[in-house]
N, C-alpha and C positions, 0 to 999 in steps of 0.2 A: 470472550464477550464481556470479561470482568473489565478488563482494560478498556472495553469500548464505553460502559458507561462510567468509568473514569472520566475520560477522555471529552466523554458529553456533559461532564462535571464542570470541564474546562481545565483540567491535566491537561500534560500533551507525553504522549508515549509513544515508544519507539519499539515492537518485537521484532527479535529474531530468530527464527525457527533453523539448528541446524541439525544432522544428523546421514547415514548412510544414503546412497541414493537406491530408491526404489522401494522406499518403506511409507511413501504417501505423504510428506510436506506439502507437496504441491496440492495433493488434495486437499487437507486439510485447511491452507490457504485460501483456496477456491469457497469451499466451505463456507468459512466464516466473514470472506470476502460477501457473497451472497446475500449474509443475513446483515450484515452493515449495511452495503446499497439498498437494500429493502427499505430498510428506514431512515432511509433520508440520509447515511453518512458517506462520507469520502473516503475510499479506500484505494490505498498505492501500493504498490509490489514490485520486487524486483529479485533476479538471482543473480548470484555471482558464477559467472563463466570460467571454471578451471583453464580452459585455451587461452581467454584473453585480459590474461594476468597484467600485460604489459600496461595498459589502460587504465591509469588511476583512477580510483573512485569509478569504473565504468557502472557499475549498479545503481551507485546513487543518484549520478546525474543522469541513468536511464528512469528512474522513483521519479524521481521530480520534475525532468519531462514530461512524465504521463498525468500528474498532477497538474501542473500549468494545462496542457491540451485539457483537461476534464476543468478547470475555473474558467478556458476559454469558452465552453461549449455551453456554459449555464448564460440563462436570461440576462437583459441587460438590467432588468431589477436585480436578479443574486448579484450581479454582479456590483453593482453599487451598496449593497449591505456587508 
């Protein structure tokens, strides 16, 4: 949350959360995901797929897919600010 009001500071930050699987990133994501949308922020997510290694960058450009879809989905006023 320290980075998000960085970030509404007008930083721009990037986390990444790694560790065992089955120890709760995912939840924790979700988590903190919840309390950003709440108030008003944009939040993007993405995991890295051990199978589909072959696919460059397949994470990031699946982050910033969901990013574009979520600036397409705001008012045509957000959208002009």
């Amino acid at each position: 949350m320290a980075a998000f009001e960085r970030v509404r500071k007008g930083r721009e930050e990037m986390i990444l959360v790694a560790g065992y699987s089955g120890i709760g990133k995912s939840a924790l994501v979700q988590a903190i995901a919840q309390s950003i949308i709440h108030q008003g922020g944009y939040f993007i997510w993405g995991k890295f797929d051990q199978f589909q290694r072959s696919t460059p960058y397949l994470a990031i450009v699946s982050v910033f897919s969901g990013l574009v879809r979520i600036i397409l989905s705001e008012s045509e006023v957000k959208l002009q600010e």
